[in-house]
C-alpha positions as CSV (number, residue, x, y, z in Angstrom):
1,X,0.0,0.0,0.0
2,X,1.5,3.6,-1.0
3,X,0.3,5.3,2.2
4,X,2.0,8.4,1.0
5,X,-0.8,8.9,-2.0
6,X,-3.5,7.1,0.7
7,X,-2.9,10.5,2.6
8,X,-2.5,12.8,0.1
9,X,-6.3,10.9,-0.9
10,X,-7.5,11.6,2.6
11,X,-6.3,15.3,2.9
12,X,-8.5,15.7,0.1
13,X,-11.8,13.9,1.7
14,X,-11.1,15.9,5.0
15,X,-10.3,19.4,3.4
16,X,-13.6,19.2,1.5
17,X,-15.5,17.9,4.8
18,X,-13.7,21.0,6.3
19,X,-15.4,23.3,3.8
20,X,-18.8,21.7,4.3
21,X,-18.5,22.6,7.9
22,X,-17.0,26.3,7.3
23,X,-20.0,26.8,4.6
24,X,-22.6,25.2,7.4
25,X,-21.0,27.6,10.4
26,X,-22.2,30.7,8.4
27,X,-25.6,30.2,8.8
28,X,-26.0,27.7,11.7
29,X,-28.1,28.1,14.5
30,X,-28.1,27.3,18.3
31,X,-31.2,26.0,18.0
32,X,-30.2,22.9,15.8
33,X,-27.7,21.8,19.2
34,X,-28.5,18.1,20.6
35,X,-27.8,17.4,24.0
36,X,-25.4,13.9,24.3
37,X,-24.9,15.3,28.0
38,X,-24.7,18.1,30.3
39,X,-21.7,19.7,27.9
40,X,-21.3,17.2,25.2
41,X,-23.2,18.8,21.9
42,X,-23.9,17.5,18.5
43,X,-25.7,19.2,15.1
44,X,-26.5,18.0,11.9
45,X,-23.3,19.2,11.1
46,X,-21.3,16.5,12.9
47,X,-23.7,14.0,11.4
48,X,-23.4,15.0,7.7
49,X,-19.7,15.7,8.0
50,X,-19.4,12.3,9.2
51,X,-21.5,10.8,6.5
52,X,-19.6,12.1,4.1
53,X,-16.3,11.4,5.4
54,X,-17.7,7.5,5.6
55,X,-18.7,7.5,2.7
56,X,-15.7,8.7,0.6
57,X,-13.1,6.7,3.2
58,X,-15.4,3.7,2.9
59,X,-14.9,4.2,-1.5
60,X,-10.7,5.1,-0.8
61,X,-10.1,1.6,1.1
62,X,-13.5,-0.6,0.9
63,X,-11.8,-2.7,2.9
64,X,-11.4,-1.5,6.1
65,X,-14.2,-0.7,9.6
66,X,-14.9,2.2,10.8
67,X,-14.5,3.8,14.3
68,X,-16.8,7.0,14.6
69,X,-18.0,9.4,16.7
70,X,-21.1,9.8,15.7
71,X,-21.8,6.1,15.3
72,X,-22.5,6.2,11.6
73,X,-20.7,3.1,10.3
74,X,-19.6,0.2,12.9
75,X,-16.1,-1.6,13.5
76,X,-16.3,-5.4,12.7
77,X,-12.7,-6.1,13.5
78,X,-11.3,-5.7,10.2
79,X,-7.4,-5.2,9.6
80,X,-8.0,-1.6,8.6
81,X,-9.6,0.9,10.4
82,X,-10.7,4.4,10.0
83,X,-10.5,6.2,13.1
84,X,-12.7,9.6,12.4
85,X,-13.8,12.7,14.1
86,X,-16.0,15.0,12.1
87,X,-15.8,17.7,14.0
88,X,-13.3,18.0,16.8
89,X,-14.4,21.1,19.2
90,X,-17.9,21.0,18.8
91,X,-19.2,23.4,21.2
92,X,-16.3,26.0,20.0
93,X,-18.2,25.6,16.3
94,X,-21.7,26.0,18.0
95,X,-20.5,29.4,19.7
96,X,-18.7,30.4,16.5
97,X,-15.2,30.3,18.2
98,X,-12.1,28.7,17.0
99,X,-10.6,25.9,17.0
100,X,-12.9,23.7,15.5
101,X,-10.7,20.3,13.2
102,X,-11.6,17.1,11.0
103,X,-9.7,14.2,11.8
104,X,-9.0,10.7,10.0
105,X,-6.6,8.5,11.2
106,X,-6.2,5.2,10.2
107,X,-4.6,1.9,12.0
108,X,-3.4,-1.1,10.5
109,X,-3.5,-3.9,13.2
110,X,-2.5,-2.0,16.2
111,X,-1.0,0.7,14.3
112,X,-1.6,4.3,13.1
113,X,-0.7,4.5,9.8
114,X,-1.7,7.5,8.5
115,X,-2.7,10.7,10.1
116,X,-5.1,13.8,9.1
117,X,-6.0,16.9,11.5
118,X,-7.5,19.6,9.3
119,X,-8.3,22.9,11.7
120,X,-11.0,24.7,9.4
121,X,-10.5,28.3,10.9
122,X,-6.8,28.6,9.7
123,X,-7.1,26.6,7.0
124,X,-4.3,24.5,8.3
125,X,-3.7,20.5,7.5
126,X,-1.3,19.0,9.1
127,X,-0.6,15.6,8.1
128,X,1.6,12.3,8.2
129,X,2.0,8.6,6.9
130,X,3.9,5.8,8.7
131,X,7.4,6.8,8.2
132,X,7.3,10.1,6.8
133,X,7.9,13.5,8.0
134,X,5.3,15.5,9.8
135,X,3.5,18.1,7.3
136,X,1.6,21.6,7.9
137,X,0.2,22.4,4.1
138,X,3.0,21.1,2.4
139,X,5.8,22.1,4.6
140,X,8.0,20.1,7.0
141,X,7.1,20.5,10.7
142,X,9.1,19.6,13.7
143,X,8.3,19.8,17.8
144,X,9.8,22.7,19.6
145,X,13.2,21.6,21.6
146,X,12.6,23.4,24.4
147,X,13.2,21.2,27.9
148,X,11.8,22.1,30.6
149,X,9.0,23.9,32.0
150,X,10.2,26.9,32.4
151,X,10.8,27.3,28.7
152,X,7.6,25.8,27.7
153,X,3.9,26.6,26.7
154,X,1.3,23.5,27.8
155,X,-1.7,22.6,26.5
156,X,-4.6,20.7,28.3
157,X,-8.4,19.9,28.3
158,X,-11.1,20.2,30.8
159,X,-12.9,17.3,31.0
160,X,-16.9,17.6,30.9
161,X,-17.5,14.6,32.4
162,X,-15.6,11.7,34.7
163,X,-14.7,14.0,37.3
164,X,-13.4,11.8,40.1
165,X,-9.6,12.6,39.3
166,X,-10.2,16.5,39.0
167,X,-8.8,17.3,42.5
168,X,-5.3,15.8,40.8
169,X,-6.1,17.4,37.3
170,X,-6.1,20.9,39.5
171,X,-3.0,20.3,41.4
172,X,-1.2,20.0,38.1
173,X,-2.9,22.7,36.4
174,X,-1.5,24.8,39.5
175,X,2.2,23.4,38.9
176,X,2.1,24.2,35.3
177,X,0.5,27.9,35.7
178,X,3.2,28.6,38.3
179,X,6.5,27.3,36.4
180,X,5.6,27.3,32.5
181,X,5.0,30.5,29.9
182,X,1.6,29.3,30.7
183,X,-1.5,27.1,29.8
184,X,-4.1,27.1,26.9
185,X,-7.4,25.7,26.7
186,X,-8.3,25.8,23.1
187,X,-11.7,23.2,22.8
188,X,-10.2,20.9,20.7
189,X,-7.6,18.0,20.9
190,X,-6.7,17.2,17.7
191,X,-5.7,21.1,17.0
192,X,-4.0,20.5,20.4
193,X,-1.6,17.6,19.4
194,X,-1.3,19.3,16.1
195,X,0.3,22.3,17.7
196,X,2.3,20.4,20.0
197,X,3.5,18.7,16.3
198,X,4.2,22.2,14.7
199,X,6.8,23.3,18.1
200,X,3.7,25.8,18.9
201,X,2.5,23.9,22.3
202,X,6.0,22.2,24.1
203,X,3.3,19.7,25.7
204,X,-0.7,18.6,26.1
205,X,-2.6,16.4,28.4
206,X,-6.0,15.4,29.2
207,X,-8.6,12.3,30.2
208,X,-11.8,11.5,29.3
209,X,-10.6,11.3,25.7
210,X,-11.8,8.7,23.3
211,X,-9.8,7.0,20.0
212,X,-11.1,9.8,17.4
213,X,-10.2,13.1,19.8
214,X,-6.5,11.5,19.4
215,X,-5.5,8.8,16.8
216,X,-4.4,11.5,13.6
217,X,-2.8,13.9,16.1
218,X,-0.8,10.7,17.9
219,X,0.7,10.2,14.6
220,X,1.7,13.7,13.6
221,X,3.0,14.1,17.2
222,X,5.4,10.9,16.6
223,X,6.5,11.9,12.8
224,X,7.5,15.5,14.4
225,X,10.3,14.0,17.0
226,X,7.4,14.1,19.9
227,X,6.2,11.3,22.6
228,X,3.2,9.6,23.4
229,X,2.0,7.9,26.6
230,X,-0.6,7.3,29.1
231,X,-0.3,8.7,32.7
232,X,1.4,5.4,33.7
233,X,4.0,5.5,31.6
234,X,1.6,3.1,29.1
235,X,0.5,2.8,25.3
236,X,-3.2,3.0,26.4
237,X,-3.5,6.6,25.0
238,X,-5.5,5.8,22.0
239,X,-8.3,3.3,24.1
240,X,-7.2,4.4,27.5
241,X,-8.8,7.8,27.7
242,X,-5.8,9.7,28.8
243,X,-2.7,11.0,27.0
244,X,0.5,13.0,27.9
245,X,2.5,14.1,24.6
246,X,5.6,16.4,24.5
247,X,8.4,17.4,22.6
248,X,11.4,14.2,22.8
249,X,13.3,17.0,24.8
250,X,10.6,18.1,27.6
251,X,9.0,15.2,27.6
252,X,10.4,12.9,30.9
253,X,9.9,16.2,32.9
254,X,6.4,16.4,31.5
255,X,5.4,13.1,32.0
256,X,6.8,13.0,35.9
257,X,5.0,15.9,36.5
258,X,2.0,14.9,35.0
259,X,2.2,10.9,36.7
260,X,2.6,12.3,39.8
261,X,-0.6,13.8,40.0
262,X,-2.7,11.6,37.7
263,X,-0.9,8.3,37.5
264,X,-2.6,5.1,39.1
């Protein structure tokens, strides 16, 4: 399999998903918001980006399951997998607010393989296959060497629901606001891990994540120089609900820091 034109294929797909969604923001309205829970929103916007993404994916590689957000197409253990989220930072797109991202991974076996975040606001695609470089719209991108805190800007996520570990989430919130250039919140993972790709964020973490939030941006991390784990030092950051990336040179301070206070 050429996965190099297999992305170059699914930057394609996304990009013109990306436009659907930019064409739908114009006009959209609050009231077409479902409730999933308490802060978890969806539209018909989510649901038509994702049909469409199916759809064209399912066409590229007929071969391989899907695993959605929006449930639109099921995952019957096939070797290839699309991992999708049709629109990563929801409730920034319902407020009209940026960042709001498409993003398509896809895993062979256990394995990313290829790696899509498109963040609609900037028009920015960053990308990456198994092996290559890590890409912003054609151009090579690297993580940041900073290493340490001091010289670093973090990114994290609040969680809006599963909050029996916030107490630990706060104490490292506190570390990082006193020793770092600061945090950032932005509303949406993928754009997160795509930052922490480009050298813009030194570092992210969250919980309560699921496969779709992460899977492209765990790629383009890797492909950048970066690192991937769980809060235990793990590989359960895809499935796990929990991630800590960083740049390779920040990254064993970030971790510790981030163990100590989440780790089992």
């Amino acid at each position: 399999m050429n996965l190099e034109k297999l992305c170059t294929e699914v930057i394609g797909i996304v990009k013109e998903t990306g436009q659907f969604i930019a064409g739908e923001r114009k006009t959209f309205q609050l009231d077409a918001v479902e409730r999933k829970g308490k802060s978890d929103f969806v539209s018909y916007v989510d649901k038509s980006a994702e049909k469409q993404l199916v759809e064209k994916l399912h066409q590229l590689l007929p071969e391989a399951g899907f695993i959605t957000e929006e449930n639109t197409a099921g995952n019957d253990g096939e070797e290839f997998k699309w991992i999708i989220d049709p629109l990563d930072g929801t409730t920034n797109f319902i407020h009209g607010i940026p960042p709001f991202a498409v993003s398509v991974a896809l895993l062979q076996g256990n394995e990313l393989v290829v790696g899509v975040v498109y963040e609609i606001t900037q028009d920015e695609c960053f990308y990456a296959w198994k092996d290559s470089a890590a890409y912003l719209n054609g151009n090579v991108i690297r993580v940041s060497d900073a290493a340490t805190t001091q010289d670093s800007l973090i990114a994290t996520g609040f969680p809006y629901y599963n909050f029996d570990r916030l107490d630990g989430y706060i104490d490292a919130m506190s570390h990082f606001m006193q020793h770092s250039h600061g945090l950032r919140r932005l509303g949406s993972a993928a754009t997160d891990l795509a930052y922490v790709a480009a050298g813009r964020f030194e570092a992210f973490w969250e919980h309560a994540l699921h496969a779709w939030d992460v899977a492209a941006g765990v790629l383009i991390i890797k492909q950048a120089g970066g690192q991937v784990t769980d809060f235990n030092g793990g590989d359960n950051f895809l499935f796990g609900g929990e991630i800590v990336a960083a740049n390779g040179a920040y990254f064993k301070e970030f971790y510790d820091i981030v163990h100590q206070h989440l780790g089992n």
